[in-house]
Residue, then its C-alpha position, 0 to 999 in steps of 0.5 A: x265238339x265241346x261248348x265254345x267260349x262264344x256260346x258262354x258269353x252269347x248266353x250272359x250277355x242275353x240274359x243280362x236284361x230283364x226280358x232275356x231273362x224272361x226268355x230263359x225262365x219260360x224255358x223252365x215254367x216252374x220259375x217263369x210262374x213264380x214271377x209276381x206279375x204275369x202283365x209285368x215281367x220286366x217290372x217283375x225281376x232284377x238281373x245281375x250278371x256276375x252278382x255280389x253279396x256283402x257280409x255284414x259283421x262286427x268284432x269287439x276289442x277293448x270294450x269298443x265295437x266295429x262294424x264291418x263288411x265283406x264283399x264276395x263275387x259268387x260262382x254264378x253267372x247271373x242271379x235273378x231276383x224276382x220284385x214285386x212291380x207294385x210295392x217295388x220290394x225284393x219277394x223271397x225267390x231268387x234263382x242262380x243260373x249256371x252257364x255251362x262254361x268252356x273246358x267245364x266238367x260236371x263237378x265243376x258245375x255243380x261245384x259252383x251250386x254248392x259253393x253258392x249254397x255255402x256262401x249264401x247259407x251266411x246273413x248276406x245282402x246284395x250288391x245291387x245295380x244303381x238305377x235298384x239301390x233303393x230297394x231292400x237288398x237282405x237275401x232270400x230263404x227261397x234259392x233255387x239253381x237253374x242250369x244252361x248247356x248246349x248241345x256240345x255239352x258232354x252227355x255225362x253232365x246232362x246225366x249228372x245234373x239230372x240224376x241230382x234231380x237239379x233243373x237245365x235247360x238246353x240253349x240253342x246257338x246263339x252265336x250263329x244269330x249274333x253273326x247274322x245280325x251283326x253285318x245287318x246293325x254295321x249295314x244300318x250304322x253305315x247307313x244312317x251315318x250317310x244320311x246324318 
């Protein structure tokens, strides 16, 4: 059986906010303790889903100079930049997570963790969320991968990754919840629209 586009987009989608985050880094302790405040985890980070750096540069023509900028949608699926609550700064770590996806092989994944090397081996800053623009948004020297695959995945990805010494986690189905919960939260919508 090969991963499905629905455990793909179960996976985004949950890690979208702060505490499915969390739930995903306790998968992987080495990341879940490099959280500033243990009391604060949902204070502790910001998660982008499909995230955006800019490039800042600038050209010389005719002795006058213009600065410009260039913005780039990187090959992961979510960066999850970690904050520290009390300051409401950007610390140095940043983790990129790499969702298996449908019809992926092994280059293919760890093309996407190369690529993310190369992108952010240039000055970069972040295209953060709204509700964050007030935080300094310059990148990190600290970035590290995390990798998601699911049961389905072939085994020669599993092998690979961990031959490049490159951290994983296996994710359960979340699909099979999605479906249980969905009739449920139509049943309670039907219900409180018969009330109201």
């Amino acid at each position: 059986m090969s991963v499905k586009r629905t455990h793909y987009e179960a996976v985004l989608a949950e890690c979208c906010d702060a505490l499915g985050a969390i739930a995903l880094l306790k998968r992987y302790r080495p990341y879940l303790e490099m959280l500033p405040s243990m009391r604060r985890p949902d204070e502790s980070l910001i998660t982008i889903p499909l995230p955006i750096v800019k490039f800042r540069h600038s050209s010389s023509t005719s002795g006058s100079s213009r600065t410009g900028s260039e913005a780039l949608c990187l090959p992961c699926d979510l960066a999850i930049l970690m904050c520290d609550p009390e300051w409401k700064i950007k610390t140095g770590v940043e983790v990129f997570v790499f969702i298996h996806r449908p019809e992926e092989d092994f280059s293919d994944l760890l093309s996407r963790w190369r690529q993310t090397q190369v992108v952010l081996s240039r000055g970069y800053e972040w295209d953060l969320p709204l509700r964050y623009k007030h935080i300094l948004s310059e990148g990190a020297d600290n970035t590290y991968p995390l990798f998601v695959v699911f049961e389905e995945t072939p085994e020669r990805i599993k092998r690979g990754l961990k031959g490049a010494f490159l951290p994983f986690v296996l994710q359960e189905d979340l699909t099979e919840t999605e479906e249980v919960a969905e009739p449920v939260a139509a049943e309670v919508r039907a219900r409180d629209d018969a009330e109201g």
